[in-house]
C-alpha positions in Angstrom: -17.8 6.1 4.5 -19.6 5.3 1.3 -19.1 6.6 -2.8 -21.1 5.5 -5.5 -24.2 5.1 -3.3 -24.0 2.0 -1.8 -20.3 0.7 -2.1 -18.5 1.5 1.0 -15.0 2.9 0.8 -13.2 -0.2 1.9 -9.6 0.4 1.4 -7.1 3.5 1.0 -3.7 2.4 -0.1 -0.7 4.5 -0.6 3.1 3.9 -1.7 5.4 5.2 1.2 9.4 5.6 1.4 9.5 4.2 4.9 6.8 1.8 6.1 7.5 2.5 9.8 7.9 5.7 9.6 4.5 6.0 7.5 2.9 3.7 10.7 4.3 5.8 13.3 3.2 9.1 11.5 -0.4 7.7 10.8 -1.2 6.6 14.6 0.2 9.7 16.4 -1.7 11.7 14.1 -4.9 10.0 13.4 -4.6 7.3 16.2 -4.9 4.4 12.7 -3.7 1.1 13.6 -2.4 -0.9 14.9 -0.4 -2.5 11.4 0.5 -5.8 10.5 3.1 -5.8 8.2 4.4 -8.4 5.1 8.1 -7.5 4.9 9.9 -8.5 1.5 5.9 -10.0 0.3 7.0 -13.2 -2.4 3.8 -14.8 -4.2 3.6 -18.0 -5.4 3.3 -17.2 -9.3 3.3 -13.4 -10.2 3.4 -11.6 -13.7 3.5 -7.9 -14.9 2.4 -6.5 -17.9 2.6 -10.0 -19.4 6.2 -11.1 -17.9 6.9 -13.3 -15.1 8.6 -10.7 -12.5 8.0 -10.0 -9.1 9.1 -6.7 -7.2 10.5 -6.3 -3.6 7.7 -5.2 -1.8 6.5 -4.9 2.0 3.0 -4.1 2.8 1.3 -2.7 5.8 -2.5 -3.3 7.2 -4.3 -1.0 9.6 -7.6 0.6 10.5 -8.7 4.0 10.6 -12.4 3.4 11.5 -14.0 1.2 9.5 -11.5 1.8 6.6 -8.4 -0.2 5.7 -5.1 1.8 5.2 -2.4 0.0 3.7 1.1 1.4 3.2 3.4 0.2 0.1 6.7 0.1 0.3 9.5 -1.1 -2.9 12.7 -2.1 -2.4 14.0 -2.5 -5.8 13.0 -0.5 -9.5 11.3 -3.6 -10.9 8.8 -2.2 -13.2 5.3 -2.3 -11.4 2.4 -1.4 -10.6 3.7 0.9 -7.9 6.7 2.1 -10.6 3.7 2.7 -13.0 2.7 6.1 -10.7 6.0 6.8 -8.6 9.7 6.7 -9.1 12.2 5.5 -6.6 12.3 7.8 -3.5 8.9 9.5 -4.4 5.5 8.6 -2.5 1.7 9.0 -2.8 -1.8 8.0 -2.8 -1.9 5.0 -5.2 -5.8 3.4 -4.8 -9.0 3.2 -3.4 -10.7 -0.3 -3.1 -14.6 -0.6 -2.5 
């Protein structure tokens, strides 16, 4: 799948409430996968809007095709980039990469 002309859609990413039950969902219904998953992902060095803070996330990697889906999951209401769009318990499309 391509946008833009000739930058392919690589990547569709979106913030979930429960990363296995996202998973299980997305393979029974579109047959995506299979995922790897990063539970509770820690960086090295990470910084927000300017301050040193890192959220609890876990992030999951499949295929659908030739596109990536990865699933986003927060533990915790550290402000983010995830925060920025959704509050705690809601969910939804957050990014495209190409």
């Amino acid at each position: 799948m391509s946008v833009l002309g000739t930058y392919p859609i690589f990547q569709q990413a979106y913030l979930v409430t429960d990363i296995e039950a996202s998973i299980e969902r997305w393979s029974e219904l579109f047959g995506a996968g299979p995922f790897g998953i990063a539970a509770h992902h820690r960086a090295d060095w990470f910084e927000y809007r300017g301050t040193p803070q890192e959220a609890d996330v876990t992030y999951a990697f499949g295929y659908l095709g030739e596109v990536q889906i990865q699933f986003i999951e927060q533990h915790d209401d550290t402000p983010s980039i995830y925060r920025d769009m959704y509050g705690p318990g809601e969910e939804g499309y957050h990014h495209t990469a190409f």
